[in-house]
N, CA, C and O atoms as CSV, one atom per row, in Angstrom:
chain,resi,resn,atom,element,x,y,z
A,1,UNK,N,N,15.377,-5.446,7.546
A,1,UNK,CA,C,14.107,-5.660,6.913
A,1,UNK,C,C,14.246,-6.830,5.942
A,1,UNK,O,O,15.185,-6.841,5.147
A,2,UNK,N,N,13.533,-7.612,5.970
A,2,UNK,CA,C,13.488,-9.127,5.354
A,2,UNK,C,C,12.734,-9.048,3.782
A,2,UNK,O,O,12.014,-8.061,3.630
A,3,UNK,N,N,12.785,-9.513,3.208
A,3,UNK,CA,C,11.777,-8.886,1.913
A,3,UNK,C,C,11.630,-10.849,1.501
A,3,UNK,O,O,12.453,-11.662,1.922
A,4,UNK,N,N,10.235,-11.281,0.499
A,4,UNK,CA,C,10.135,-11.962,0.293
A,4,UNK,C,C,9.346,-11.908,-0.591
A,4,UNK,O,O,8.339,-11.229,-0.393
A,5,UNK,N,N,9.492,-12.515,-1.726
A,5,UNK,CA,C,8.137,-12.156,-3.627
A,5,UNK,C,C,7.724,-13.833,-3.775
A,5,UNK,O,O,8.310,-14.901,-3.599
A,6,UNK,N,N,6.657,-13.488,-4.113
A,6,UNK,CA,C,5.858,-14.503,-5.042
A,6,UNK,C,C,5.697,-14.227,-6.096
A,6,UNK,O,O,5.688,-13.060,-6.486
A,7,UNK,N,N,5.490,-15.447,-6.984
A,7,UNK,CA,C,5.593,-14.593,-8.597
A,7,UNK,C,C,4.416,-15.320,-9.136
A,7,UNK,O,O,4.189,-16.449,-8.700
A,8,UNK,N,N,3.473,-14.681,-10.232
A,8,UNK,CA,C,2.326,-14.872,-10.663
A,8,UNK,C,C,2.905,-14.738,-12.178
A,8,UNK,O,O,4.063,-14.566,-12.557
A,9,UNK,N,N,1.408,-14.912,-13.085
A,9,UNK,CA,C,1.337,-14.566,-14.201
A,9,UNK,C,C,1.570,-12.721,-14.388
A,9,UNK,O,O,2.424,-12.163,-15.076
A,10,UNK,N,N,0.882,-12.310,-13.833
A,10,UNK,CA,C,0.274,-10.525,-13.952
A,10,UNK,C,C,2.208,-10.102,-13.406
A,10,UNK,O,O,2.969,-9.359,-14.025
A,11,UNK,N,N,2.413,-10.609,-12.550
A,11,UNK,CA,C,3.490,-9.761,-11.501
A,11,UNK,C,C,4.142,-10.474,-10.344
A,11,UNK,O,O,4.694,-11.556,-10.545
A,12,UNK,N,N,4.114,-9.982,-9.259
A,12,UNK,CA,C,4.590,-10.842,-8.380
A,12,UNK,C,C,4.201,-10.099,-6.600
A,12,UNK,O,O,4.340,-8.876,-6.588
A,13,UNK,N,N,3.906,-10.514,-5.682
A,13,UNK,CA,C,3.724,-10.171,-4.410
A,13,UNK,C,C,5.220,-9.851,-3.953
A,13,UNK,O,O,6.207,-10.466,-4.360
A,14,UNK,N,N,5.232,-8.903,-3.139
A,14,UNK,CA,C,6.519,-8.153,-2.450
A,14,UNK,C,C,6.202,-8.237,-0.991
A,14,UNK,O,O,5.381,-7.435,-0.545
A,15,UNK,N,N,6.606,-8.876,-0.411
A,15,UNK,CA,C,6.571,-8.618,1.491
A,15,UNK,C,C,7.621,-8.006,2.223
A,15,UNK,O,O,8.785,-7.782,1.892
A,16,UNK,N,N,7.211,-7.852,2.925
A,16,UNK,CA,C,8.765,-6.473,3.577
A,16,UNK,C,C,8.504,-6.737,5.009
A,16,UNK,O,O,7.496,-6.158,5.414
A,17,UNK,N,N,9.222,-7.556,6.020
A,17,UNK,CA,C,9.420,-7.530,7.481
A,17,UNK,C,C,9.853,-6.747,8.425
A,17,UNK,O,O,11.071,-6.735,8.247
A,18,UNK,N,N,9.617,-6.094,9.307
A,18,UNK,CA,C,9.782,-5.390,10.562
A,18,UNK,C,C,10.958,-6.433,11.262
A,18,UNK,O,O,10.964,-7.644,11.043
A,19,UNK,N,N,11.961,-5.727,12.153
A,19,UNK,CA,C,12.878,-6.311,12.643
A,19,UNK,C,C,12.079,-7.318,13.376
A,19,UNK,O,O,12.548,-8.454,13.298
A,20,UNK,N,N,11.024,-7.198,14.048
A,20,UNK,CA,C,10.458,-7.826,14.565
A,20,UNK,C,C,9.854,-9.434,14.172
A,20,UNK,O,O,9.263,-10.356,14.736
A,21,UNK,N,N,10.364,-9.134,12.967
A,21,UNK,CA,C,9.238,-10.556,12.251
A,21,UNK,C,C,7.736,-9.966,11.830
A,21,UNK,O,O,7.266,-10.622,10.901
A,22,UNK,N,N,7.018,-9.071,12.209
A,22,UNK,CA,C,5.511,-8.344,11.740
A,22,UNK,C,C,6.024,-8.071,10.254
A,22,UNK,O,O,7.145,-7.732,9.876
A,23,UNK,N,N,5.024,-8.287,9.631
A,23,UNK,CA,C,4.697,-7.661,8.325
A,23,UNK,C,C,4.911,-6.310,8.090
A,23,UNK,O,O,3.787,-5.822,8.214
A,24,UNK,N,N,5.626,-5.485,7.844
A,24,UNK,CA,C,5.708,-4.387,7.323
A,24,UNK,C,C,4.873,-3.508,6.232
A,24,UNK,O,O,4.287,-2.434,6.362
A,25,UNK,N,N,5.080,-4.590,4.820
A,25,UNK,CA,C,4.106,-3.858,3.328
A,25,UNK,C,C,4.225,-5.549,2.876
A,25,UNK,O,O,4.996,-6.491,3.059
A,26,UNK,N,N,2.912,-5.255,2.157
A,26,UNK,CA,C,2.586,-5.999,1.210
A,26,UNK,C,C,2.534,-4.899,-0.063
A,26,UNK,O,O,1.900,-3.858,0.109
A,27,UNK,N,N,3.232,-5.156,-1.385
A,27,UNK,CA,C,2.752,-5.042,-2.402
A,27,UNK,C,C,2.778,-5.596,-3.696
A,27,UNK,O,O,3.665,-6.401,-3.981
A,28,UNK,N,N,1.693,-5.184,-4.732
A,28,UNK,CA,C,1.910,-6.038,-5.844
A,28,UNK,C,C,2.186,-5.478,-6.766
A,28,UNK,O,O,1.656,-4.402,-7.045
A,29,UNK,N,N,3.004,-5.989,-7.428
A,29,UNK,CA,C,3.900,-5.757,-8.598
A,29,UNK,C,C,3.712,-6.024,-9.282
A,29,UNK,O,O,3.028,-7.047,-9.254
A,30,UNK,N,N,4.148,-5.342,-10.944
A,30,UNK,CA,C,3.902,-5.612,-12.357
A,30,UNK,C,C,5.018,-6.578,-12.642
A,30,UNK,O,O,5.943,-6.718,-11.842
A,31,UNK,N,N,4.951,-7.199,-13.691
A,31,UNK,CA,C,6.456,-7.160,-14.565
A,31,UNK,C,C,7.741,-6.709,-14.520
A,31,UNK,O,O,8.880,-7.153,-14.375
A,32,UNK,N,N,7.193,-5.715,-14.687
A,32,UNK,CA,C,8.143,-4.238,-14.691
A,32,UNK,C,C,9.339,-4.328,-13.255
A,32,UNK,O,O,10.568,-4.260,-13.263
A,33,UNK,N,N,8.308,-4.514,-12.046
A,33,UNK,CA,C,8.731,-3.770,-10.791
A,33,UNK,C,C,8.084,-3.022,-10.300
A,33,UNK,O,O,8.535,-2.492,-9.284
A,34,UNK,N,N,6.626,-2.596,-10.821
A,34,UNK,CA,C,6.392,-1.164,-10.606
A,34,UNK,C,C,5.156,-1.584,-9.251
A,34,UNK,O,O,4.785,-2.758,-9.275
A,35,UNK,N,N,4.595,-0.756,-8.216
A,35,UNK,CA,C,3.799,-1.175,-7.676
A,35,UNK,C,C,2.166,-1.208,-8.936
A,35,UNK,O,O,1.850,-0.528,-9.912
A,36,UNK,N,N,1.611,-2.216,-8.301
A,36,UNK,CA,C,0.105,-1.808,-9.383
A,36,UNK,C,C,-0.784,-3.285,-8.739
A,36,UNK,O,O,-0.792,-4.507,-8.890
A,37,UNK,N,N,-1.497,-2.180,-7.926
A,37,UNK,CA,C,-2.499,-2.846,-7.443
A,37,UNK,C,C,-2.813,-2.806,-5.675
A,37,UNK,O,O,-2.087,-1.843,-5.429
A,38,UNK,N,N,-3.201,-3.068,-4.769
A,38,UNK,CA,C,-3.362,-3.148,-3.604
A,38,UNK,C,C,-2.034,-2.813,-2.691
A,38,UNK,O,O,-1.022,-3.506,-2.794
A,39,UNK,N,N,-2.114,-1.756,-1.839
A,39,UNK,CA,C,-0.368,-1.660,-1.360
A,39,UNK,C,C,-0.952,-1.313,0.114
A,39,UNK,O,O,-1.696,-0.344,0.263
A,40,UNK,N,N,-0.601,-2.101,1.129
A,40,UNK,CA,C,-0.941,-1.898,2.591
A,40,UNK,C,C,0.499,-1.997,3.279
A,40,UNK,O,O,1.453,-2.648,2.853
A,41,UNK,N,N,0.456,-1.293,4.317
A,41,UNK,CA,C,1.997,-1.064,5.188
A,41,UNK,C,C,0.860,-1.165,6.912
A,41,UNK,O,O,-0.291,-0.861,7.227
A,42,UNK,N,N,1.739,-1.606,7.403
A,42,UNK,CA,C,1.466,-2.184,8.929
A,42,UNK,C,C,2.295,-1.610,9.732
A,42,UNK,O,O,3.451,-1.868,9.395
A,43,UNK,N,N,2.209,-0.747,10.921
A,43,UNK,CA,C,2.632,-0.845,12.230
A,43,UNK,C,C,3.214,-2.001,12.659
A,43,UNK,O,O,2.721,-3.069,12.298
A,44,UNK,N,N,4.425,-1.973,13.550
A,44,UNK,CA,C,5.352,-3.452,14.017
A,44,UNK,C,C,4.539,-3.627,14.980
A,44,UNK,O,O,5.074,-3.674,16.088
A,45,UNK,N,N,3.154,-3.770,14.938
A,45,UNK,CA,C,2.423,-3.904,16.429
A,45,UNK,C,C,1.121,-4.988,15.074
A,45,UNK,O,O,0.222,-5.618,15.632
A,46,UNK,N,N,1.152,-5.024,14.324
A,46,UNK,CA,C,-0.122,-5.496,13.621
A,46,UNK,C,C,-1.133,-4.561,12.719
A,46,UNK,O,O,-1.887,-4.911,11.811
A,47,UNK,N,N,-0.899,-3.265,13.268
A,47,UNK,CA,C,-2.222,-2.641,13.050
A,47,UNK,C,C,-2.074,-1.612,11.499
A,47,UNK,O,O,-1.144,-0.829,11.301
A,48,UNK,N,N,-2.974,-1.808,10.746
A,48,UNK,CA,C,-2.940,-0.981,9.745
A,48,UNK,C,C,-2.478,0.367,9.228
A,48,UNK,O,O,-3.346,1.222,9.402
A,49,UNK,N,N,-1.578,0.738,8.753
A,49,UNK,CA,C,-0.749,2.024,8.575
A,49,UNK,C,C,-1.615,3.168,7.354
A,49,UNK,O,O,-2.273,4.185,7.574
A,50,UNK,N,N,-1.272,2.488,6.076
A,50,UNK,CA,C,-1.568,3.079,4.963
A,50,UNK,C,C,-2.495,1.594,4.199
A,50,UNK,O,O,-2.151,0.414,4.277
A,51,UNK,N,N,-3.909,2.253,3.382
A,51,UNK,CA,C,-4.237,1.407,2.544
A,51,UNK,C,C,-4.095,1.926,1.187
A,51,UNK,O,O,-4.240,3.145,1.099
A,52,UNK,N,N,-3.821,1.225,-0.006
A,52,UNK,CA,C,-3.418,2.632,-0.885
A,52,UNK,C,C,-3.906,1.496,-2.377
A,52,UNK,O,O,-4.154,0.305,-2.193
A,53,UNK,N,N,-3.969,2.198,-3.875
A,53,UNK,CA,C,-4.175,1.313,-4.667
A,53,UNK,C,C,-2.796,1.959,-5.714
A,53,UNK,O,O,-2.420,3.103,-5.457
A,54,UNK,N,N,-2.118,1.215,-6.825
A,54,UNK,CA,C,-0.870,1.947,-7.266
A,54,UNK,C,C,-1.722,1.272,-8.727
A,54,UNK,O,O,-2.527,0.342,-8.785
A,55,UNK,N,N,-1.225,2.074,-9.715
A,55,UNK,CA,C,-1.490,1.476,-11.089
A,55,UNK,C,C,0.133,2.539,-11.905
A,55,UNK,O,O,0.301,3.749,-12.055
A,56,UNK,N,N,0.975,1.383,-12.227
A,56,UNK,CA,C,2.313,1.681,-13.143
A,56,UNK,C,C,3.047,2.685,-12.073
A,56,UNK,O,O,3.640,3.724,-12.358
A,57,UNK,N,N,2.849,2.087,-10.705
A,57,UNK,CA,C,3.852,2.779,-9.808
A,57,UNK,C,C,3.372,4.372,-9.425
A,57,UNK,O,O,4.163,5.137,-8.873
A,58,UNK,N,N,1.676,4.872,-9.861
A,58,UNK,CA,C,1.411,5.774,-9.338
A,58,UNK,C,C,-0.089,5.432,-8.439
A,58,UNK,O,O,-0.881,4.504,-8.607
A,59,UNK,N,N,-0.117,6.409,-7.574
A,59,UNK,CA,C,-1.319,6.372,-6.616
A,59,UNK,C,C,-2.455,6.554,-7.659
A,59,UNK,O,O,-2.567,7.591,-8.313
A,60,UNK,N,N,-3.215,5.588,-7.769
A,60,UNK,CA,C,-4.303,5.690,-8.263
A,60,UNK,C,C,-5.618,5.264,-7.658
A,60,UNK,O,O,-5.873,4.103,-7.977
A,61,UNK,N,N,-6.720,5.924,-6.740
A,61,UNK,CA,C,-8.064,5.530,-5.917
A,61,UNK,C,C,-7.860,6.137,-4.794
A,61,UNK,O,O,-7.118,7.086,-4.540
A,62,UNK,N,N,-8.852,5.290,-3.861
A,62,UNK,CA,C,-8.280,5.977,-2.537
A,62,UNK,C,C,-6.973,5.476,-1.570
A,62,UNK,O,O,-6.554,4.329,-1.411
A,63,UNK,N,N,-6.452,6.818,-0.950
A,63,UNK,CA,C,-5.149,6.319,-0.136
A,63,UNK,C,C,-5.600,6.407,1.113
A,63,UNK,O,O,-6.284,7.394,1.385
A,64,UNK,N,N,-5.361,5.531,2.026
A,64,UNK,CA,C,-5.897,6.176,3.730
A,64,UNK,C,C,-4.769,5.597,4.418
A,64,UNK,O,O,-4.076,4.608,4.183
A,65,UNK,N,N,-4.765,6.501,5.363
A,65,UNK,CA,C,-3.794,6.471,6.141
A,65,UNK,C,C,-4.260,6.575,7.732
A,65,UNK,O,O,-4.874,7.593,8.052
A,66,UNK,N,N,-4.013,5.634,8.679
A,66,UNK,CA,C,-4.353,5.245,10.175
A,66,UNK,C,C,-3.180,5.776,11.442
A,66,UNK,O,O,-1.956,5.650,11.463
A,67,UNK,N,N,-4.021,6.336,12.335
A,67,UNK,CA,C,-2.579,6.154,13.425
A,67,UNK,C,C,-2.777,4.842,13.659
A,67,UNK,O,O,-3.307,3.904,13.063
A,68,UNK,N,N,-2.045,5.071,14.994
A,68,UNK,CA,C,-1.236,3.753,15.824
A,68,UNK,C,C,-2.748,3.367,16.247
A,68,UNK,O,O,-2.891,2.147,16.172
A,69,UNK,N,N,-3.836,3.986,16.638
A,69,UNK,CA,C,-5.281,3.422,17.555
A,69,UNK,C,C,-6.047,3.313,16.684
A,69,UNK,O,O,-7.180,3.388,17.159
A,70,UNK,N,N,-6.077,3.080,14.937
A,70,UNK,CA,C,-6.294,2.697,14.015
A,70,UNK,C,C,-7.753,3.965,13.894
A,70,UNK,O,O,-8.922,3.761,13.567
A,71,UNK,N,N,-7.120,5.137,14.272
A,71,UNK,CA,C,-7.798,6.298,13.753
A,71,UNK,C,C,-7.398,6.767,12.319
A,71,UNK,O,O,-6.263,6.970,11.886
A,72,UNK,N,N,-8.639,6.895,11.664
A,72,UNK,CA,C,-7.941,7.792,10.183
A,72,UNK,C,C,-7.899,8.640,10.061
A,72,UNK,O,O,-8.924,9.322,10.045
A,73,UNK,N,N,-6.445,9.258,9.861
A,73,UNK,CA,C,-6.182,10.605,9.708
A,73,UNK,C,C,-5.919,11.413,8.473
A,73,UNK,O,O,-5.753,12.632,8.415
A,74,UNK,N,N,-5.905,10.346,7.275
A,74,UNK,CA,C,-6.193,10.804,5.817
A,74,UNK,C,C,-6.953,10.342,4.965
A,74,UNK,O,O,-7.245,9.147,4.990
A,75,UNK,N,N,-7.288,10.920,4.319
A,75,UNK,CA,C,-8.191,10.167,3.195
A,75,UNK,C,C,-8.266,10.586,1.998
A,75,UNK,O,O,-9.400,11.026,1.804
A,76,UNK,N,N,-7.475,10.686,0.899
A,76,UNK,CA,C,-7.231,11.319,-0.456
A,76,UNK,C,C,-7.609,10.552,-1.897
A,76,UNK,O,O,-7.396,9.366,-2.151
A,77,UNK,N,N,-8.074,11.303,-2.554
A,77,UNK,CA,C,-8.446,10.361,-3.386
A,77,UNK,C,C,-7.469,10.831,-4.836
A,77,UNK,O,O,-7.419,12.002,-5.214
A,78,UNK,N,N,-6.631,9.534,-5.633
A,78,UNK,CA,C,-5.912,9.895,-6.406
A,78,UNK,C,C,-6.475,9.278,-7.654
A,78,UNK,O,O,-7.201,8.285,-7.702
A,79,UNK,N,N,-5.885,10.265,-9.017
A,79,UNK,CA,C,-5.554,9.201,-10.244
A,79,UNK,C,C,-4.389,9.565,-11.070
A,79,UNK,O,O,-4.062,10.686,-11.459
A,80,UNK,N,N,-3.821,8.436,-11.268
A,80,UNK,CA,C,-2.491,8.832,-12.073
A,80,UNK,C,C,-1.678,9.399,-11.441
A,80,UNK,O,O,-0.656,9.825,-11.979
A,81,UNK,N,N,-1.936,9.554,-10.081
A,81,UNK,CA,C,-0.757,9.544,-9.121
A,81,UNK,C,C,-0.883,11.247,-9.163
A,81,UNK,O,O,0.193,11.774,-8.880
A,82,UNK,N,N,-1.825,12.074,-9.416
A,82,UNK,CA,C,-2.357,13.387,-9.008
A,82,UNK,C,C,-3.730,13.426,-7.784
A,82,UNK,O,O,-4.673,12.637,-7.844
A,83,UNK,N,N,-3.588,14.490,-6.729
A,83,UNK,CA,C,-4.749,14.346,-6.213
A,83,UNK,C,C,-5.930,15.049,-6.920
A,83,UNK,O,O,-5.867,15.973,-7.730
A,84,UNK,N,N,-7.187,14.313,-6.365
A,84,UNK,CA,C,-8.334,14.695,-6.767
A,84,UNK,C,C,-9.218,15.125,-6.229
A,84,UNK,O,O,-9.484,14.239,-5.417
A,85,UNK,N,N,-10.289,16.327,-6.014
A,85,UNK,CA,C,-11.161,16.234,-5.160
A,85,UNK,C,C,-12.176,15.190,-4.687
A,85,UNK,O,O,-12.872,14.749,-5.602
A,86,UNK,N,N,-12.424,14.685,-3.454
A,86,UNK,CA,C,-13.193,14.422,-3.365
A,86,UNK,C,C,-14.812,14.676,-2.780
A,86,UNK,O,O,-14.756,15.311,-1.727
A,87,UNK,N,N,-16.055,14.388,-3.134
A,87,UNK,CA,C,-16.899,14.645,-2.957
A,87,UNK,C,C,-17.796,14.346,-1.480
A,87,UNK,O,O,-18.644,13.456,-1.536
A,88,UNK,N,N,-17.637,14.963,-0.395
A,88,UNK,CA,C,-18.060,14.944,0.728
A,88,UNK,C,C,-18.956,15.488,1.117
A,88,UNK,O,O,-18.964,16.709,1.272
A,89,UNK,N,N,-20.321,14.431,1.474
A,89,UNK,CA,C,-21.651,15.204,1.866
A,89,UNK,C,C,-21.536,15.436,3.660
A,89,UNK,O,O,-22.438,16.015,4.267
């Protein structure tokens, strides 16, 4: 697995490669190290895995999670890295 960062003011971008060369995860990072902010992971085929939001390295918003035929098979809503109910009409 290949890893590669960009570095900003706020933090820095984290990329993570599949043996393949595909994108694995994107995430963004604090200062710190910690994840905080937008965190997506990919199938070695292209296709969307997990969409997730992190604030100080915990799940914070919604997390979803896709199979392989980019069906969603989760959908949780977090803060502070506890789950939360969510409200479904």
């Amino acid at each position: 697995m290949k890893l590669s960062k960009k570095k900003s003011e706020s933090g820095r971008l984290e990329v993570t490669y599949h043996k393949n060369g595909i994108i694995k995860t994107i995430a963004h990072l604090n200062k710190a190290g910690n994840k905080n902010g937008e965190y997506k992971e990919f199938y070695d085929n292209k296709k969307l895995k997990i969409k997730a939001n992190y604030y100080k390295n915990k799940l914070n918003g919604l997390y979803e999670e896709y199979d392989i035929n980019r069906n969603k098979i989760k959908e949780i809503m977090y803060k502070n890295g506890k789950e939360i109910p969510m409200n479904k009409k």
